[in-house]
N, C-alpha and C positions, 0 to 999 in steps of 0.2 A: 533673608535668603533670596537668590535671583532664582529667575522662573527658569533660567534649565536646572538650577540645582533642586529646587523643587520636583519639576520633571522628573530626573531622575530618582528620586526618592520614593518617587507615585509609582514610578517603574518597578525598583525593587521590590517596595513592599507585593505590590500586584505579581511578581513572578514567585515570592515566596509564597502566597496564596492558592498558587496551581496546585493543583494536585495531581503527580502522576499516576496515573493506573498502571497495575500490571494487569495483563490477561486474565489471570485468578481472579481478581477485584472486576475486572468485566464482566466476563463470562457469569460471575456469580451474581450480578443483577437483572441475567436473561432467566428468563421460565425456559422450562426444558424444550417448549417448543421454540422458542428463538436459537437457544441455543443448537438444538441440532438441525435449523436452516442454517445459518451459518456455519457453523462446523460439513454441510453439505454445499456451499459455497468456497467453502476454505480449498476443500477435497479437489471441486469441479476446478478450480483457480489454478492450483498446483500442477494436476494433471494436462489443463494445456498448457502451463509451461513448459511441462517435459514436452510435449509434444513439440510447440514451437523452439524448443532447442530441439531438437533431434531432425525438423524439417530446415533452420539456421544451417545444421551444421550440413545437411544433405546438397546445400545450396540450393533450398527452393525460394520463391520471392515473395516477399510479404502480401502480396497479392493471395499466392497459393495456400501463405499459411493463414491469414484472415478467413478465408474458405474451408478450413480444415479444421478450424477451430471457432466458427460462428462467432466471430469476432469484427468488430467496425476496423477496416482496413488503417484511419488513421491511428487507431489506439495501437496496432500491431506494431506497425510501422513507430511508433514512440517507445515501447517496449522494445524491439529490435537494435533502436539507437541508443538505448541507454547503458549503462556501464551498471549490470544486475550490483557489483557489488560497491558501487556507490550510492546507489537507491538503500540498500539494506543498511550501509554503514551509516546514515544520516540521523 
């Protein structure tokens, strides 16, 4: 057997080895108090998205909306540019 074909075999096997989580399976390895910092992180996240959409569509500048949302300017600005539903659909 040559060493890519090897390679890939060590590939396969190693990706059938993943194991996907769903939410449920995570969630359910937090204690109640992890889980509702997170679930209060999930909350805070969402809400300045709405915000920074609503300040997007108002045409304020990411400048305004990093300010509005106690956020690091470059992260806004990378959020801003990104295509929301190509980030989801990945």
């Amino acid at each position: 057997m040559e060493n890519s074909e090897l390679k890939n075999e060590t590939q396969k096997a190693e990706e059938k080895m993943k194991k996907e989580w769903s939410v449920q399976e995570i969630m359910g390895t937090l204690s109640k108090e992890q889980q509702m910092l997170l679930s209060y992180f999930m909350h805070i996240s969402i809400q300045k998205g709405r915000v920074m959409g609503r300040m997007e569509m108002d045409g304020r500048s990411a400048e305004e909306i990093a300010n509005a949302v106690k956020a690091p300017l470059d992260a806004v600005q990378k959020a801003l540019d990104e295509d929301p539903f190509e980030v989801i659909a990945k």
